[in-house]
N, C-alpha and C positions, 0 to 999 in steps of 0.2 A: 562525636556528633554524627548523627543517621546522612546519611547520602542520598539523595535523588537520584536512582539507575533509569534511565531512557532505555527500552529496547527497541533498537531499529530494525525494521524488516524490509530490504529492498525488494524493487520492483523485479519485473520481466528483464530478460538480457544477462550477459557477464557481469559479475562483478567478484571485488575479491572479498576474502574472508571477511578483511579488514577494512569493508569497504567506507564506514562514516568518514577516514581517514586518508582515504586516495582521491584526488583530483577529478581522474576518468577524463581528462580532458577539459573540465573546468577550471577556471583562475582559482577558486579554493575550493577544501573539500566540503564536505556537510557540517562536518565536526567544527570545522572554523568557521565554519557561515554562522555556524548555533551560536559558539561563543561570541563573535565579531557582538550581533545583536544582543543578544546576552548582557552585553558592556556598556552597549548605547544608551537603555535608557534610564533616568535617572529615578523612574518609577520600581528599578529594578536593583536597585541600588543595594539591600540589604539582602540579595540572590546571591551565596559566595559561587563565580566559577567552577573552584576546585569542588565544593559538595555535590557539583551537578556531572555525573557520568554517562559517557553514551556509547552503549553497546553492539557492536555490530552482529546484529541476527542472520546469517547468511542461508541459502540451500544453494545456489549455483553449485556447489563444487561438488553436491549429491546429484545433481542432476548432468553433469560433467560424467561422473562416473558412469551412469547410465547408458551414456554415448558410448564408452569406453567397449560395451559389447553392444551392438548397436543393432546388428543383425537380428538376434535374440527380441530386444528390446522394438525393435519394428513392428516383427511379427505379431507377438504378443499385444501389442497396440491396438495393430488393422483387426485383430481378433474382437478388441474392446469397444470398437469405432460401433459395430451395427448394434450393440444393445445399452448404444449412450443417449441417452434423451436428448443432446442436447447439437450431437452430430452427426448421428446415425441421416437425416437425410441428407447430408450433404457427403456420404461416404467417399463415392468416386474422386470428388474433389482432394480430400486428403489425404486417403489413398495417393494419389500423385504425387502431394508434397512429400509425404511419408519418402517414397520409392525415390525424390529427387535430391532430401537432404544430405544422404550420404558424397554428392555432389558440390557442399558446400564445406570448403575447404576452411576459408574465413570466417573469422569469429566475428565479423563485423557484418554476414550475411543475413538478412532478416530471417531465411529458411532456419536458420541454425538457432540465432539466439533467441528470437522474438515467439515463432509460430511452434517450433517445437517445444520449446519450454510450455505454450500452453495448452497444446497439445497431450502432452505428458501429463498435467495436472488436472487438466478436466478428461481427457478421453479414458486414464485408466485408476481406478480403482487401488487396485495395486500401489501401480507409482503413489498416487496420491498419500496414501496412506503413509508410503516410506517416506517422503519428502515432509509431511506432518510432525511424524517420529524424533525426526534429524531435526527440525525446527523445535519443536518442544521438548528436545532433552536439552538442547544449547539454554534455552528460558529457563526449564528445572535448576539447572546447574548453577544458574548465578543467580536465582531466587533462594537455593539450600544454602550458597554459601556467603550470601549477603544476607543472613537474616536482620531485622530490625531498621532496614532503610524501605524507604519510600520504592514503588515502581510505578510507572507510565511505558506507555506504549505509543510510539509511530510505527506506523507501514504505509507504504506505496505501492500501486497498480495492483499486479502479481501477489505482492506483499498482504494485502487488506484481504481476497481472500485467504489467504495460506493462516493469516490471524488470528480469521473467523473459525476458521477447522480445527489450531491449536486452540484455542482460550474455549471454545466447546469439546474439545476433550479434556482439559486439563482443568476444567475449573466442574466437570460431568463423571463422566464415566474412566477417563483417561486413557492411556495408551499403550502399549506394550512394546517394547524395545525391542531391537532383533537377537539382545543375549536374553531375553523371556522377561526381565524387567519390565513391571506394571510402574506407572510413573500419572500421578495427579495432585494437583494442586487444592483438592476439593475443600471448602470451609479454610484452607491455608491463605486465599490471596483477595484481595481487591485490589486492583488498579486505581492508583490515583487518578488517571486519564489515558484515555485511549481516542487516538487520532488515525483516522483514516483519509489521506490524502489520495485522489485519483482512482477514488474506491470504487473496485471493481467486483467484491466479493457477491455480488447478486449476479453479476453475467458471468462468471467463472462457477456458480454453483450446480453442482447435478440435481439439488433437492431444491429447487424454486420455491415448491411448494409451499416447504416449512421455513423459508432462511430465515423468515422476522422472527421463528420463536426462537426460543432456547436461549440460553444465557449470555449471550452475547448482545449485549443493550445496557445502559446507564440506569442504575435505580438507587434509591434510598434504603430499599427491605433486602436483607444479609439473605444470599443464596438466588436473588432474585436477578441479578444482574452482573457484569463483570468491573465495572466503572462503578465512581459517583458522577465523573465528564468522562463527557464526551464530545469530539469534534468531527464531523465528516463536515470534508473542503474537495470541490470540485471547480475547474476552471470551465468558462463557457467554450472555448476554442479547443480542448484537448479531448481526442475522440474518445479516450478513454473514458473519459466522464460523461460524455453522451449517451454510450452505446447501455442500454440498458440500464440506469443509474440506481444504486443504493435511495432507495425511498424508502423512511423509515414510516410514513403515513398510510401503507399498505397494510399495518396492522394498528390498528388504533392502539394496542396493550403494546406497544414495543415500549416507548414512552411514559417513564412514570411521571404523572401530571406536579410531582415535588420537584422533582427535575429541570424542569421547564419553569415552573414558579422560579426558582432560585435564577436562573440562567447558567443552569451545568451543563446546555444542550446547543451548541451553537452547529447548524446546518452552512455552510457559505460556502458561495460561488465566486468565486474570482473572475474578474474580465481582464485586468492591463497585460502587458505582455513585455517583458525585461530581456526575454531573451529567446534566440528562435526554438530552444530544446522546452517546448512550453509544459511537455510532460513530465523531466525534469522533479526531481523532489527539491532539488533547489531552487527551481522555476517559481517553484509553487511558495515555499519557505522567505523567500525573499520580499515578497509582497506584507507588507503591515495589516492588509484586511486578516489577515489569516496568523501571520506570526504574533502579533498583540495580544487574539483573543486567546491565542497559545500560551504562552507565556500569564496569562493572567489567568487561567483557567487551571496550568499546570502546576502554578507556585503561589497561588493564590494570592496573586497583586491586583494593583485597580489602578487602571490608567485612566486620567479623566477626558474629557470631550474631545479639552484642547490639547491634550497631547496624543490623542489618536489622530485627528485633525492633521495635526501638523505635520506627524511622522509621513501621514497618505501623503498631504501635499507635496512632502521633499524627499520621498519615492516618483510620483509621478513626474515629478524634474527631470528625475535623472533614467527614465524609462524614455528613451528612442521610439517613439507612436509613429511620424515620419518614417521612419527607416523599415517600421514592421505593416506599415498600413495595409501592401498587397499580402503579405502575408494574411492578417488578419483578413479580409475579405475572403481569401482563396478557404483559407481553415473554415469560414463559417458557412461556404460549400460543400463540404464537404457529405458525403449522403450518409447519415447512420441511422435511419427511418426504417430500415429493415430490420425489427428488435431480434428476430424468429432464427434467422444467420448467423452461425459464429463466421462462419466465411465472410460472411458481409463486416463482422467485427474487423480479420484481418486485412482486409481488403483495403480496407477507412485505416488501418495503421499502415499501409505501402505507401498511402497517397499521403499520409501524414510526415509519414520518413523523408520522402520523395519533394516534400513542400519544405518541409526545412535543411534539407541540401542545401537550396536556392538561395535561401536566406542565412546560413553557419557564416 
């Protein structure tokens, strides 16, 4: 019997290989949160657990190595900073983080996990490419040797760009490995569904310009798109989702109008808030607005009115509103009205970090 393979693509920050399946400091991991809900509902009833696997897509531990020579890897950076579209005017500025990160001992220092990682993936070419590589052989690998099962895709933050770069090269022109291995997916694949939570792949792009074209969009015509669903979910409160946001309405043809007709297109925004880590992939997963249409969208169930209804309602029970109120206030202060700044990007994620200290 054919399997359902999820590919999971983490965000920004550490994590490990294996990360669907590690805590990170949460009461359960991703992998349990999926199945927990998975279990719950009785619309999901004939979903066998076991057919449905989820794969941990990693790069941290590529971008680990990079540190490893760091000296090297600096220089070559500050080199790529003036002729980046998208940081060159704010050089001076990064330049300093650049010169100060070797200063960050802790993996728990924002210099280190947070602003270099995306530093590295938008300022250089180069990295980016490798970090693509690393990412799309891992997805090769268990597409060649799972032939005949189903695939879907999640990413978060970090993750939704890095996505966008594999699934247009691998479903395009493809890639080439660093042992000279060309590697493409092309007329081989459609995604059942592709989810992008916390989707940041339009403010991490060097090519603004063009992001809505290219094969990365939900269609019905073979070659035209990489999905038949598609979800992009964004929270109001997580700066991530703010700063720049995935609008697929910037290109009228992003959108095949069959798409939409069917409802394989669901856009949403989340508001409740369960927990102060609100950028979180489990922050986000945990919420029925968002998990439901997943789940039904992924394995093609139909929950009805009243048991969407229900489910929100005895979510919002059990969501602490009291306990988060100042947070929530403080979050929707926050300034990310400067579209033009990636500085101003990381700047809205210190005060973000810095707001939920307060509240952990």
């Amino acid at each position: 019997m054919a399997k359902h393979r999820i590919l999971c693509i983490h965000g920004v920050g550490q994590h490990a290989d294996n990360w669907v399946d590690t805590k990170d400091g949460s009461q359960e991991s991703f992998a349990d949160q999926f199945t927990k809900l998975l279990k719950a509902y009785p619309a999901l009833a004939t979903v066998n657990p076991k057919q449905v696997v989820l794969h941990s897509i990693h790069y941290d531990d590529e971008i680990l190595k990079l540190f490893s020579n760091w000296a090297d890897q600096a220089a070559n950076l500050k080199k790529s900073l003036a002729s980046s579209p998208i940081l060159a005017d704010q050089m001076d500025w990064y330049t300093d983080a650049i010169d100060k990160v070797s200063a960050a001992k802790k993996a728990s220092d924002l210099k280190f996990t947070h602003l270099m990682d995306l530093l590295l993936f938008v300022g250089s070419p180069s990295i980016q490419d490798r970090l693509v590589s690393h990412v799309g052989r891992q997805i090769v690998e268990i597409i060649n040797t799972n032939a005949g099962d189903d695939f879907s895709l999640i990413a978060h933050s970090m993750g939704t760009s890095m996505a966008h770069k594999v699934i247009q090269a691998l479903l395009s022109e493809g890639f080439v490995a660093p042992n000279g291995t060309r590697h493409t997916l092309m007329g081989d694949l459609n995604f059942y569904s592709v989810t992008m939570v916390a989707n940041a792949s339009y403010a991490l792009s060097r090519e603004r310009a063009s992001h809505y074209d290219g094969i990365v969009r939900p269609s019905m015509t073979t070659g035209k798109g990489c999905c038949s669903k598609w979800i992009n979910v964004n929270h109001r409160l997580d700066p991530v989702s703010r700063f720049m946001p995935f609008d697929y309405r910037k290109n009228p043809e992003w959108l095949d109008p069959r798409i939409e007709s069917r409802g394989y297109h669901r856009d949403l925004v989340l508001h409740r808030i369960s927990s102060p880590d609100i950028h979180s992939i489990q922050h986000y997963f945990r919420d029925p607005s968002f998990h439901i249409p997943f789940f039904e969208l992924t394995f093609s169930k139909r929950f009805t009115a009243e048991q969407r209804d229900d489910a929100i309602r005895d979510f919002e029970k059990k969501t602490p509103v009291g306990q988060f109120k100042s947070l929530r206030a403080h979050l929707g202060e926050l300034d990310v009205s400067n579209t033009d700044s990636f500085r101003d990007f990381f700047e809205s994620l210190k005060a973000f970090q810095a707001l939920v200290k307060q509240y952990a």
